[in-house]
VOSETOR-854670 format. One record per atom (N, C-alpha, C, CB): x, y, z. Coordinates in steps of 0.05 Angstrom, whole numbers, plus 5000, padded with zeros to 4 digits. Glycine has a CB too. Layout:
XYZ;...
# end
This chain:
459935880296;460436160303;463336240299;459536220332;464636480281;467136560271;467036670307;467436810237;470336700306;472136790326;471137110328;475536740318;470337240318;469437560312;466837530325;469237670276;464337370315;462137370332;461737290354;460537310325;463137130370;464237090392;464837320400;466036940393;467037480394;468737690410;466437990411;472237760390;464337880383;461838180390;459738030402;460338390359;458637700410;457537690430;458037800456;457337510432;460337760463;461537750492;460938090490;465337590497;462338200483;462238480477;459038660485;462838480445;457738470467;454838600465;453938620494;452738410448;454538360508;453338260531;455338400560;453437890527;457138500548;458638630573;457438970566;462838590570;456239010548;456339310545;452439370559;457339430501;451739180553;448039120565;449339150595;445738700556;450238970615;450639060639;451839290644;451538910651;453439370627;454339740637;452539980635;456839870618;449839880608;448440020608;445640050634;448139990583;445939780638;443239770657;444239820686;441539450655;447139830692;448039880717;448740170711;450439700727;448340350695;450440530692;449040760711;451240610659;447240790726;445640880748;447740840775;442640710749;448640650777;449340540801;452940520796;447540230807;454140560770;456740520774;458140770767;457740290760;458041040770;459641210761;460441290742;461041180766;463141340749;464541330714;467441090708;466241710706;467141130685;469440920672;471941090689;469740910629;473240770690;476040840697;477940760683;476640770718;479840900667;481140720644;483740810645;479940740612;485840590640;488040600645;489240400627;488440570671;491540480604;492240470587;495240450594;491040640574;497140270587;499740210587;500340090554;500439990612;503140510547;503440460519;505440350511;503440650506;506740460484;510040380490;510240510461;511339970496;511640790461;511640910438;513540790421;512041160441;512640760396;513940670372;514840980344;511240420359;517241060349;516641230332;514641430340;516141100312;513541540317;510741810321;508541600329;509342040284;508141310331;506441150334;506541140369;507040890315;503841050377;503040910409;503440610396;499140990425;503640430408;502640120411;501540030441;505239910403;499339860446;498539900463;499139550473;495840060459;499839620499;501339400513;499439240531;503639530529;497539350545;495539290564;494539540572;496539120586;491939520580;489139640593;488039570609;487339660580;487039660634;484639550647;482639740646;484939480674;480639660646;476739850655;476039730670;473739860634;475139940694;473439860709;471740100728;474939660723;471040180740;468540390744;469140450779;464740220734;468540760783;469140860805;467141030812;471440970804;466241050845;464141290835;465241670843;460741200858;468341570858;469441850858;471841820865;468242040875;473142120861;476742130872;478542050859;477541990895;477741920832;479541940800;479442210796;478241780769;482542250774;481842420750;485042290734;481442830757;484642580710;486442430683;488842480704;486742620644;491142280685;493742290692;495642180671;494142170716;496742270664;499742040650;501642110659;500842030618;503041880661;506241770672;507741760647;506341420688;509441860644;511941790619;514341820625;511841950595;515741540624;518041450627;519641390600;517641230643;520241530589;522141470568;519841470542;524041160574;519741130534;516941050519;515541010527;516540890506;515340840553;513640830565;510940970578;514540770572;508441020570;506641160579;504140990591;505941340559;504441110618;501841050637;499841310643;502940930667;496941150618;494341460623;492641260635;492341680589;491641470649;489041490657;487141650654;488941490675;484241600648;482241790637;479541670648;482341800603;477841880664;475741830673;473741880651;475441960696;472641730640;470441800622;467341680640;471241630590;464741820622;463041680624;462841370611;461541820618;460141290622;459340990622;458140960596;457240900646;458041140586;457241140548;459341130530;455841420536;461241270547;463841320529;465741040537;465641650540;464640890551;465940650562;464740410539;464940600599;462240450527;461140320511;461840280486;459540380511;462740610481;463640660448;466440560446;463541010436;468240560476;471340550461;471440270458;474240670479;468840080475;469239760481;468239570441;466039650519;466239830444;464939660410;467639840391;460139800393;468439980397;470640050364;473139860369;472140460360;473639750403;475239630393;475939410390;476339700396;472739200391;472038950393;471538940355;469238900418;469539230347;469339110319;471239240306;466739130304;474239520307;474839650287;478639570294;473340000287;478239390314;480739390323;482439670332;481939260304;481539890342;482340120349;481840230381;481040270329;483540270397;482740390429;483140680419;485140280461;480540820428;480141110421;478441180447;478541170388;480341400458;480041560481;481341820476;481141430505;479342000494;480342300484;482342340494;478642550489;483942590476;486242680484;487942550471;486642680508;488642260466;490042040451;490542010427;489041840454;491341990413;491241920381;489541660393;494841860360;488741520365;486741340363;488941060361;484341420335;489840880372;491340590374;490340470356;491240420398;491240380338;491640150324;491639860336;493840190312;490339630347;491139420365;489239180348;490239500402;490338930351;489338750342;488938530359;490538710323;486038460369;485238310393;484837990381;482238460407;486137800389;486537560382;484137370403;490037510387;483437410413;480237250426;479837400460;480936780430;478237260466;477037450483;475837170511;474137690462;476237170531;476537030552;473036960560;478437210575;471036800573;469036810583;468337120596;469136600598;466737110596;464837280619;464237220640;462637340614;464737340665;465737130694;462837310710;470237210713;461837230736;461837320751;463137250770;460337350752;465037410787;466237410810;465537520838;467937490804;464337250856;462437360880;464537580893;461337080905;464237790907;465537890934;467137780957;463737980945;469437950950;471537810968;473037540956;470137720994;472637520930;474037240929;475637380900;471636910924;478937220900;480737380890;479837190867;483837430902;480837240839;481037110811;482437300794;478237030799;485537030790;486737090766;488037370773;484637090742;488437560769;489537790769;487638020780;490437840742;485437970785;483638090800;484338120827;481437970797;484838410846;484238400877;481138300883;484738720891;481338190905;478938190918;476438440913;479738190944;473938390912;472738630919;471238600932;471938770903;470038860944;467538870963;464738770948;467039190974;465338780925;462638830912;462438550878;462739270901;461038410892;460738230856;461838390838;457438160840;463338270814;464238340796;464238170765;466138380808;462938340748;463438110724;465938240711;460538070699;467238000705;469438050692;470937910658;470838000714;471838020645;472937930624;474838030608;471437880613;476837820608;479537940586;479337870557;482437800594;480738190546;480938130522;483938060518;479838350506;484937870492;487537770496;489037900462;487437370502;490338070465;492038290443;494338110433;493438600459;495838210412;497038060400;499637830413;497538230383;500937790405;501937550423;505337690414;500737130409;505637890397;507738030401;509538130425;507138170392;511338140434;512238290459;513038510450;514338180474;512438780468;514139050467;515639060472;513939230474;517639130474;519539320489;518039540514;520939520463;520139380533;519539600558;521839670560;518239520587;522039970575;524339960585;525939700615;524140260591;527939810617;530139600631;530539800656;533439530610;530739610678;532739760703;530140020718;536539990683;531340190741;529140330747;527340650733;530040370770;524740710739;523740780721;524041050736;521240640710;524441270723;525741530738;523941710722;529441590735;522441920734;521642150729;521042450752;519542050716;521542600747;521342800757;518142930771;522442930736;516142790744;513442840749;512142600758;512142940726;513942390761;512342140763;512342010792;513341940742;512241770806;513041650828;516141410806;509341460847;517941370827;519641210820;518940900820;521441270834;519940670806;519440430802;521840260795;517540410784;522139980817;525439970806;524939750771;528239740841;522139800765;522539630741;519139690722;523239240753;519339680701;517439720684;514439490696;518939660651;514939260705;513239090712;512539110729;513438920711;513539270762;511839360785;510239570777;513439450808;511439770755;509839990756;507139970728;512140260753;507539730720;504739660706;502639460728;505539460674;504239420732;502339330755;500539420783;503539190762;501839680788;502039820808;499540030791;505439930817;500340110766;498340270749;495740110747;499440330718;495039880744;493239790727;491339730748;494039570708;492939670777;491439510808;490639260804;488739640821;493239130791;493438800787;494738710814;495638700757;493738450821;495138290839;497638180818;492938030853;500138100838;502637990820;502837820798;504237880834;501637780778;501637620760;503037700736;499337570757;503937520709;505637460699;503837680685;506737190693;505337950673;504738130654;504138040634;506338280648;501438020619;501037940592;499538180578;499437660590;499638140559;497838360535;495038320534;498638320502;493438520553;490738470550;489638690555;489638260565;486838710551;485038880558;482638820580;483938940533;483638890610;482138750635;478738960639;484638790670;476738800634;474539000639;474438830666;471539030616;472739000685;471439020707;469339150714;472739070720;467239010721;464339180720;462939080749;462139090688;464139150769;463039150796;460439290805;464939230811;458339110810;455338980809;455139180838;454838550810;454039470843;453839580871;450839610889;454839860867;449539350873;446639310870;445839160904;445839080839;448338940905;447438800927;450538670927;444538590924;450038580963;452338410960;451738180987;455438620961;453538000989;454337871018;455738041030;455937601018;454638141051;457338291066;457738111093;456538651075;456437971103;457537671121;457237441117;456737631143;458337231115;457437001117;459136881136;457236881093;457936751162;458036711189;457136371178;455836941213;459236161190;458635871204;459735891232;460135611187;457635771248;457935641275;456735421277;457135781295;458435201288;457534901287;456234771267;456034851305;453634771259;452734681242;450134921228;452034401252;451235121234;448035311223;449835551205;445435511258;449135671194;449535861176;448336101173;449335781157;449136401175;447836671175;449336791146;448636851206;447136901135;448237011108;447237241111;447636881080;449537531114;447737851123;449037911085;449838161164;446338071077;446438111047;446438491061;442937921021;447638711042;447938971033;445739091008;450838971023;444239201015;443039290983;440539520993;441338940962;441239780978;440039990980;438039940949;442340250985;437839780938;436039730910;433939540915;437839600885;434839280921;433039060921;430939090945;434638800923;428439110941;426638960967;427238780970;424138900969;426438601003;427038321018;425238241005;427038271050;422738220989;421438060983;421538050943;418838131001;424138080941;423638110909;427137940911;423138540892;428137830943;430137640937;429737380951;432637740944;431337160948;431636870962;433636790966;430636680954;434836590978;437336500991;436936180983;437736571026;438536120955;438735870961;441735660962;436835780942;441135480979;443135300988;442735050980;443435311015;445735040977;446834760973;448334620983;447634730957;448034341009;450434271021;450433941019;450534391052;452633841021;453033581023;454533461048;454233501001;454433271046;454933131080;456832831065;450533011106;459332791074;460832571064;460632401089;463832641053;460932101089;461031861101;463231851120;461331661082;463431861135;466331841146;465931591167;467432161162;469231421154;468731071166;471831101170;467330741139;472531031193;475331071211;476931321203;477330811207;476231461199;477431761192;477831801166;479931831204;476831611146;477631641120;473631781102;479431231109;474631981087;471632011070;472031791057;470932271050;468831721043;467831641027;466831731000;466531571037;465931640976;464931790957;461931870962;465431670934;460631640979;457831730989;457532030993;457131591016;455032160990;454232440993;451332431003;454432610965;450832491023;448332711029;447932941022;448032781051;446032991001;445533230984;442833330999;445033140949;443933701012;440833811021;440534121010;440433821059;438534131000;438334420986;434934500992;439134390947;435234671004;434434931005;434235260994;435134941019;431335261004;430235580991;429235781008;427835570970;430535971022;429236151042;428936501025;431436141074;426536581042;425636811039;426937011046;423936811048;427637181046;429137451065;426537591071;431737701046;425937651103;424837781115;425437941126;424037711122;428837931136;430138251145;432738111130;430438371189;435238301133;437138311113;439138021114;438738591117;437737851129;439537621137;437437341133;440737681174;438837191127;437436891122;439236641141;437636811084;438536561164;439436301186;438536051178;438136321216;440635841171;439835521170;440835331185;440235421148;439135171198;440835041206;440834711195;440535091234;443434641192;443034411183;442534091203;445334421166;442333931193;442333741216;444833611221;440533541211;447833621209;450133621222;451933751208;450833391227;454333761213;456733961194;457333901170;459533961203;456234081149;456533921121;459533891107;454734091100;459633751097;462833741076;462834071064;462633451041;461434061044;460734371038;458934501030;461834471024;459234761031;456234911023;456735071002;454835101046;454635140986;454035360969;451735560977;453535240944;452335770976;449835940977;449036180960;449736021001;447536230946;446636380931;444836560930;446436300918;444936780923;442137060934;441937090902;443237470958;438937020902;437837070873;435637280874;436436780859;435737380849;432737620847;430537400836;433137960818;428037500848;426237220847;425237310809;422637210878;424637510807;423137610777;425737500756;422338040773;428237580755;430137470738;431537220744;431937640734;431537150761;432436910770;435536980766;431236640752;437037150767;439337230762;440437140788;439537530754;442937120790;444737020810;445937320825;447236800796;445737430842;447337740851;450137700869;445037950873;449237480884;451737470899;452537140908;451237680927;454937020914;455436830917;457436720944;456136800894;457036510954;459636360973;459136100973;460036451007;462435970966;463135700969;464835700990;464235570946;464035461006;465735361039;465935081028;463635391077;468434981027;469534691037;470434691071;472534611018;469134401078;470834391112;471834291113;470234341135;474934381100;477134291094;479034401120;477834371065;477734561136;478334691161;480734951158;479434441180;480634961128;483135191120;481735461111;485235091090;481735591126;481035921118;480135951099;482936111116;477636161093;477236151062;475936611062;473635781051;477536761048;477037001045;473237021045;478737081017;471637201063;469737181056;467936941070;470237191032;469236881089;467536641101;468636661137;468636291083;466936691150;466936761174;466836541194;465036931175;469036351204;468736141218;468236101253;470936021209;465936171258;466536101295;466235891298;464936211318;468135681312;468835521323;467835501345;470735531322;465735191356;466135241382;468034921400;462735311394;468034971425;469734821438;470634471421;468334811468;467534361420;467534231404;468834091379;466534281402;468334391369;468434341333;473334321342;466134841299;473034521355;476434501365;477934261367;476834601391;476434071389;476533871404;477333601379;473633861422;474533681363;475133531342;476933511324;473933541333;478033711317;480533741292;482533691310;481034071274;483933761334;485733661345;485133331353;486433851365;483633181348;483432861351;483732771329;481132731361;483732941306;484232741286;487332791276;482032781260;489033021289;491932931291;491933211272;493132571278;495233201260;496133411233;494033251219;499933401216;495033441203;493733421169;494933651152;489933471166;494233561126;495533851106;494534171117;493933811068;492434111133;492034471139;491734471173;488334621121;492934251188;493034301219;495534241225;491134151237;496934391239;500134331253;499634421282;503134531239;500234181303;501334371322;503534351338;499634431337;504034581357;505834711367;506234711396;505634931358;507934601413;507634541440;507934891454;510234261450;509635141439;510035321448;511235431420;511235301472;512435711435;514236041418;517035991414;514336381442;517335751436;520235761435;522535811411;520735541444;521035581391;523335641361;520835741353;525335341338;521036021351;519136181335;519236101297;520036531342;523036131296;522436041265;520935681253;525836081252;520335511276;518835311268;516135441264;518835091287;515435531280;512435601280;512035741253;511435811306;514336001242;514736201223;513335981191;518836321223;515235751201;516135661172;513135491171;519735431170;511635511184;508535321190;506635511173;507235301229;507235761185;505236061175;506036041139;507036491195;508836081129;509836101102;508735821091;513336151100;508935601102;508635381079;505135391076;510035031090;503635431101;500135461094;499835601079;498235551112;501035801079;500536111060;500536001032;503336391063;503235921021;503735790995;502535610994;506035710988;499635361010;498835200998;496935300997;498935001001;494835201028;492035141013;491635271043;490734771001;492235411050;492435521095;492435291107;489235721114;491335401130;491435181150;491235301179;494235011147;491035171198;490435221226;493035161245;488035041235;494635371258;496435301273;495335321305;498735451267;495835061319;494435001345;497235171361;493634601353;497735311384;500235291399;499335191425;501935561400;500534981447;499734891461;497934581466;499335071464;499134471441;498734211437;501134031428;496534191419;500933811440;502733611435;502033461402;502333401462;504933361401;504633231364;502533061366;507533011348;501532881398;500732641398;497232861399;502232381426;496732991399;494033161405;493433161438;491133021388;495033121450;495333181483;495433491484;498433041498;493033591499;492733901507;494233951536;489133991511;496434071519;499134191544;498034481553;503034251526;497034611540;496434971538;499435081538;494435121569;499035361528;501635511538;500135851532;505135411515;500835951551;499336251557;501736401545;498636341595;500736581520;502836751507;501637041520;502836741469;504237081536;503337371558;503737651529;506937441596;505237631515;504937791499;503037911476;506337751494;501238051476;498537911461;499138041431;494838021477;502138151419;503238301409;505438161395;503738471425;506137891401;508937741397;508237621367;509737471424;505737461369;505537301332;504737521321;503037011322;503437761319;503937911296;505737971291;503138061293;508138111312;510738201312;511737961297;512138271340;512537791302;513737491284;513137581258;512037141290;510337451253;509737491222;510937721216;506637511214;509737961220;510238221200;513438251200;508638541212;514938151232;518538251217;519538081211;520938381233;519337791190;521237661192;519237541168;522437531222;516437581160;515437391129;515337601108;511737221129;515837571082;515837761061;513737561035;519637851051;511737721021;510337921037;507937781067;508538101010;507538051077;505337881098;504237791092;503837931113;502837471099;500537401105;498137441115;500737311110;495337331104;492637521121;493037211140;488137631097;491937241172;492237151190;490037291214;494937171192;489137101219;487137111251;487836891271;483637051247;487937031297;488836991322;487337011341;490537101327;485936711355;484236671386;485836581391;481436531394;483936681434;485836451444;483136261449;488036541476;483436051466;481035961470;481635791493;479735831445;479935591506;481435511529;479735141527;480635771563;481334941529;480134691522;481234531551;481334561490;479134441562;480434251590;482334511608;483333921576;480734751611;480935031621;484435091617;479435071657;485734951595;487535001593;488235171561;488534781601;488935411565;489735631544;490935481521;492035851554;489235511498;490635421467;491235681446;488135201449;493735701433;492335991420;491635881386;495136311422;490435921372;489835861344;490236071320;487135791344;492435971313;492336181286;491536111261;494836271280;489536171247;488436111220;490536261202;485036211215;491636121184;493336261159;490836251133;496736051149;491236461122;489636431098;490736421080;488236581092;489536171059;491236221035;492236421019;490436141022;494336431012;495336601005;494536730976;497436531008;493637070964;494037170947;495637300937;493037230947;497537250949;501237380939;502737150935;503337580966;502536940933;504236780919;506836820910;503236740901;509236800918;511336610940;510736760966;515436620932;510936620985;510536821017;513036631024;506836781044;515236801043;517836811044;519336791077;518337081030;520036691085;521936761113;524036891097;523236461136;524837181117;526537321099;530137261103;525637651104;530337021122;531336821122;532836551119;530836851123;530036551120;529236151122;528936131087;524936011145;527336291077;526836271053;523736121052;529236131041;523136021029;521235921017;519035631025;522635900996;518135601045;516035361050;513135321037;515535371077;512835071039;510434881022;509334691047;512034640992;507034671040;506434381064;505334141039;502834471095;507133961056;506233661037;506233561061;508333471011;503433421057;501933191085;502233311100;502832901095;503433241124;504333461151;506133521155;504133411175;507333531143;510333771147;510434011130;513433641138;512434161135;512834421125;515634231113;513034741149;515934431093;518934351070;519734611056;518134101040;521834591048;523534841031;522234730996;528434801036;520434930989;519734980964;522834920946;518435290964;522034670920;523634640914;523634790884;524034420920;524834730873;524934870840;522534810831;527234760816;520234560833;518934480821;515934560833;519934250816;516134680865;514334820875;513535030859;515134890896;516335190866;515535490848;515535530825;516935680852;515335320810;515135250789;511435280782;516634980787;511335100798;508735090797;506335250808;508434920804;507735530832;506235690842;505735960822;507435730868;507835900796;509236110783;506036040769;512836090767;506435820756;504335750745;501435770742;504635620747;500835700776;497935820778;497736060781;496435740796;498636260775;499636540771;498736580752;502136610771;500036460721;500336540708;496836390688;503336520705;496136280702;493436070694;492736000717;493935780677;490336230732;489236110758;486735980744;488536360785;486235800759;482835630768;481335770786;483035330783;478435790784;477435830809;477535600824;474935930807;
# end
């Protein structure tokens, strides 16, 4: 298969879901970043993706620089995607017709709800997604801040393509971002407590009896606190009879998968992966009970548990919140000893760790806060979630990482490497 029938498979197969959703998704939303050449446009980056109200047109022009936007229909979203997969041309009204030459074209993703990928925000709603990748030339942007009279101000051409397009911070490259968010069905909870699982699904389309819930979990060996490669593999198939499906397993699995399929297509609509890695995960709803607590503080730190005997050096605690953020999260205990001895400590202020975080980390962290009470003595628990802003900062202290159980000052070769999965995320 040539590099061209590839780029009009993918094509073909992204323009079939816009047509068979196009009931349910609005209109195109398209947004175009130029960079005038002469009487010529050259086109720098694009995203598509679909709204069902409260757009309309706009352009920004800064010098050369031009940021449009144009609400078209979901037909007209079809025609500009095939002219410029087969004619090499972006043609939208009002525009002269671009000249652009697309050098290959990325998989076709689905992206469950709520879970960030690559330059994608989070969304409420599944999303299939795919980039097209434009020539490997660089433009010219302008330099320094971006000033207009008709426009909003920007102190640099790369916040305000980014700020245009509704990219998370990633390394500006030359592409064409489609987005085709699925408003058919979704997960809108997924709840673990102890060992059972609640999955509440959203959907004004599907009947309960035209879907199923299936799961996948495994259970690892655990021999003096160390896993094993051994696995207990248990999978499951439930019915939906009202908008929610309950399992319970027979102990706390390593991890789960769960999936809501349409039974006639066997199509996949919505998705969640949990590791119990005990670190926060967007989209996954953890209650804890006394127990499950009891337990993670006996097995000591770890890369995603620190704790904290008290508030006192707030910036220790600070630099605990910044280094989870930049790895992988983690659970801050306050009111426990290093040795896992439950001291408690009652924070009368129920106002003080957000105040911390929000005046003193750049940018914030997402973060949840219980208190809870173990040997009727007050623990408070803060879950950091991993971070989707990538460096998270004491405005300060500067820059932390967690390796094993400590927090450390991000070194050149950290942010080196955070730069990196930035610039090339993994799911």
């Amino acid at each position: 298969m040539t590099a061209l029938d590839a780029k009009e498979r993918a094509i073909n197969e992204v323009c079939s879901i816009i047509d068979s959703n196009s009931n349910f998704l609005g209109n195109g939303l398209v947004r175009l970043v130029a960079v005038r050449d002469g009487t010529q446009l050259r086109l720098h980056s694009a995203s598509i993706t679909f709204v069902k109200e409260g757009k309309s047109d706009e352009m920004r022009e800064y010098g050369g620089l031009l940021l449009i936007q144009r609400v078209i229909k979901c037909q007209e979203v079809i025609e500009l995607l095939r002219k410029l997969v087969k004619e090499d041309v972006f043609v939208i009204g009002g525009i002269n017709p671009i000249n652009v030459k697309i050098n290959s074209s990325g998989d076709l993703e689905m992206i469950p709800s709520k879970k960030a990928w690559g330059s994608l925000k989070p969304s409420n709603w599944p999303t299939y997604r795919i980039d097209y990748y434009l020539g490997s030339e660089n433009l010219p942007l302008p330099r320094g801040p971006l000033v207009s009279l008709e426009s909003p101000l920007y102190p640099d051409a790369y916040k305000a393509i980014l700020d245009f397009l509704g990219m998370r911070p990633f390394n500006i490259e030359r592409k064409v971002f489609i987005e085709i968010p699925d408003y058919r069905l979704r997960i809108s909870e997924c709840i673990i407590f102890g060992n059972k699982i609640r999955v509440e699904i959203d959907s004004q389309v599907f009947a309960l009896n035209t879907l199923t819930a299936k799961i996948y979990a495994d259970f690892g060996i655990q021999q003096d606190s160390q896993r094993t490669d051994e696995l207990i593999i248990v999978q499951s198939e439930l019915d939906f009879k009202e908008p929610f499906v309950e399992y319970e397993f027979s102990d706390k699995p390593t991890s789960i998968t769960i999936a809501v399929v349409e039974k006639k297509t066997g199509k996949m609509l919505d998705y969640r992966e949990y590791r119990f890695d005990w670190a926060p995960e967007h989209g996954i709803t953890i209650q804890l009970e006394e127990y499950d607590y009891r337990e993670i503080i006996r097995r000591l730190e770890t890369k995603t548990v620190e704790f904290k005997v008290n508030l006192k050096d707030s910036d220790d605690f600070l630099e605990s919140v910044v280094a989870f953020a930049n790895t992988e999260g983690g659970i801050i205990f306050i009111g426990v000893e290093n040795d896992g001895r439950i001291k408690g400590c009652f924070i009368e202020n129920v106002d003080q760790i957000t105040n911390l975080i929000a005046g003193n980390l750049e940018p914030k962290p997402d973060f949840e806060e219980e208190t809870i009470r173990i040997d009727g003595k007050p623990i408070t628990v803060v879950k950091v979630h991993k971070g989707l802003n990538k460096p998270y900062s004491h405005k300060d202290l500067g820059v932390y990482v967690r390796i094993g159980t400590t927090d450390r000052h991000a070194t050149r070769t950290d942010l080196d490497k955070i730069y990196s999965e930035k610039a090339s995320p993994q799911m």
